[in-house]
C-alpha positions as CSV (number, residue, x, y, z in Angstrom):
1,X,-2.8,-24.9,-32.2
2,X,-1.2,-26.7,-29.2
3,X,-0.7,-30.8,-30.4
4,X,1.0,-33.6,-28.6
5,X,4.3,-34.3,-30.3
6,X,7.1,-37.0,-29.0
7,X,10.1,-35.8,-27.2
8,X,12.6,-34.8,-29.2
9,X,15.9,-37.6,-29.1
10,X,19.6,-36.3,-29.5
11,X,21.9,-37.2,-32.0
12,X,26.1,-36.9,-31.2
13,X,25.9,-33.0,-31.5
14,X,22.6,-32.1,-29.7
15,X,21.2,-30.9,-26.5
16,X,18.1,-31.5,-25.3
17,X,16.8,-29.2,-23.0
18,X,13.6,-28.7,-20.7
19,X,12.5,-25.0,-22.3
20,X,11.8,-22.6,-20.1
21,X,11.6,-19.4,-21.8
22,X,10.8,-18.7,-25.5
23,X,9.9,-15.3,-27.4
24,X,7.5,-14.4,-30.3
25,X,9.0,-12.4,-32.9
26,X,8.2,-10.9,-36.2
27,X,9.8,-14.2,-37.6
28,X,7.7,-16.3,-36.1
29,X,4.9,-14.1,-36.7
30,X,5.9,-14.2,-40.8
31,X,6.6,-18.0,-40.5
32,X,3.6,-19.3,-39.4
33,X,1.2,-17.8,-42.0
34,X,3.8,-17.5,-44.5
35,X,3.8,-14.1,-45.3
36,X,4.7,-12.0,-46.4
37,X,5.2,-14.3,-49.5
38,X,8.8,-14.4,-49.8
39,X,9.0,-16.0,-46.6
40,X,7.9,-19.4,-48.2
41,X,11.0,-19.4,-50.0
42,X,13.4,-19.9,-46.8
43,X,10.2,-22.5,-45.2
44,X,8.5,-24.4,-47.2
45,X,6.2,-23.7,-50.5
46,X,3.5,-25.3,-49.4
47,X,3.6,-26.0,-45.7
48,X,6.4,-25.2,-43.0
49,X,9.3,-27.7,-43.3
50,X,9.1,-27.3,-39.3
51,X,5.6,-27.1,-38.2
52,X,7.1,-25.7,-34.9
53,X,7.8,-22.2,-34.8
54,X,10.5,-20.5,-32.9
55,X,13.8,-19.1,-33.2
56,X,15.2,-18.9,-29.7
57,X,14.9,-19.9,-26.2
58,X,16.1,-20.2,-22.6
59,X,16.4,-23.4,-21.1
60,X,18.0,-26.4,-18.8
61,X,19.9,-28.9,-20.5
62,X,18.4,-32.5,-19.6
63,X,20.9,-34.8,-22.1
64,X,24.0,-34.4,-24.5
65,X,25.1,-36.4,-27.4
66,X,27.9,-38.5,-27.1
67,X,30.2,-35.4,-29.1
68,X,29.3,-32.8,-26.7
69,X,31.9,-31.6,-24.2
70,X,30.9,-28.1,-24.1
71,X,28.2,-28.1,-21.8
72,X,26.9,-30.3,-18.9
73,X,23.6,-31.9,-18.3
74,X,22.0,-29.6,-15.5
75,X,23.5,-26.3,-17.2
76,X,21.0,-23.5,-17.7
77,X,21.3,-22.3,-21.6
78,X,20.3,-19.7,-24.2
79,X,20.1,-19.9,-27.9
80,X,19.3,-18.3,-31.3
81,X,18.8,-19.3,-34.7
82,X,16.7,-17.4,-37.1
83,X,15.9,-20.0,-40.1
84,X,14.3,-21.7,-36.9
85,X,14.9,-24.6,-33.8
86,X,11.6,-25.3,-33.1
87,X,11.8,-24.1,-30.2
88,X,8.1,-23.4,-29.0
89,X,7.7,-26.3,-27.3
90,X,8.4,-27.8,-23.7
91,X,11.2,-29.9,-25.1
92,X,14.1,-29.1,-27.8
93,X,17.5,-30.5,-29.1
94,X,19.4,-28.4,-30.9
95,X,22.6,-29.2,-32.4
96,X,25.7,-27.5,-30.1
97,X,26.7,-26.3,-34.0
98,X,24.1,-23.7,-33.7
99,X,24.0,-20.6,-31.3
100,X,24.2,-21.8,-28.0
101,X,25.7,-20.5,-25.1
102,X,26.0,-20.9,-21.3
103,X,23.4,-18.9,-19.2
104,X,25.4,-16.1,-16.8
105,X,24.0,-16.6,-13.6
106,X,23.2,-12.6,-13.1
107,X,20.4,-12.8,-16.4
108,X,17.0,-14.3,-15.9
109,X,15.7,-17.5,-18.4
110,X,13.2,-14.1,-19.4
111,X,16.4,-11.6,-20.0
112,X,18.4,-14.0,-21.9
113,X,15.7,-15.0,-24.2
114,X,14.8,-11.8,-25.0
115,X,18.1,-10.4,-25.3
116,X,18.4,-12.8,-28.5
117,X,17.0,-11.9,-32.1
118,X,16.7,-7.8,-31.2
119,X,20.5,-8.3,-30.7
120,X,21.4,-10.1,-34.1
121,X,19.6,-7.6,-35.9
122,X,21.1,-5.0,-34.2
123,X,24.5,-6.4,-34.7
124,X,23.9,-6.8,-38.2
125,X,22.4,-3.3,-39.1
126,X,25.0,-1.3,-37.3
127,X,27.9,-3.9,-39.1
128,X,26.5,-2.9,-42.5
129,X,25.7,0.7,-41.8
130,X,27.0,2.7,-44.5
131,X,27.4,6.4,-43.1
């Protein structure tokens, strides 16, 4: 369901950004239904506790909190979080606390979204292999 919602306002550790790319993954895919069951447990019983899905994106940052020297407004960005940002949607601010990093010029908006969750889970399965 596509709804109106009001542009999200920073606080002292966020950046808003203009989105430009996002992904669908099997999170979002488990969050939005809520199933498998389990998945209620890390979203919300009942309901989502963020009735926006998505856990990464590619975008411009149009704003910074007052506590933010890492990054410039204008700077094109990429981030990840898999218990969610809310990031299917044209506008986001995410706290600079969470995964967020710089763009490399010689990677699309569509590379560096996509490089995102496939990567953690990679990361994490070959960090806990057991051979």
């Amino acid at each position: 369901m596509i709804t109106e919602v009001p542009t999200p306002v920073s606080g002292k550790n966020e950046i808003p950004m203009k989105v430009k790319v996002i992904t669908v993954s099997r999170t979002d895919c488990a969050v939005l239904p809520g199933k498998p069951w389990i998945m209620r447990c890390f979203t919300g019983l009942k309901q989502p506790v963020r009735p926006i899905t998505g856990t990464d994106f590619a975008g411009i940052i149009v704003a910074k909190g007052d506590e933010v020297s890492q990054l410039e407004i204008g700077e094109e960005v990429y981030g990840f979080f898999d218990e969610g940002l809310s990031s299917h949607a044209e506008h986001v601010s995410i706290s600079v606390k969470k995964a967020v990093f710089k763009k490399p010029d010689n990677v699309t908006f569509e590379q560096a979204a996509a490089s995102l969750e496939g990567a953690h889970y990679a990361f994490y399965f070959f960090n806990n292999l057991k051979l």
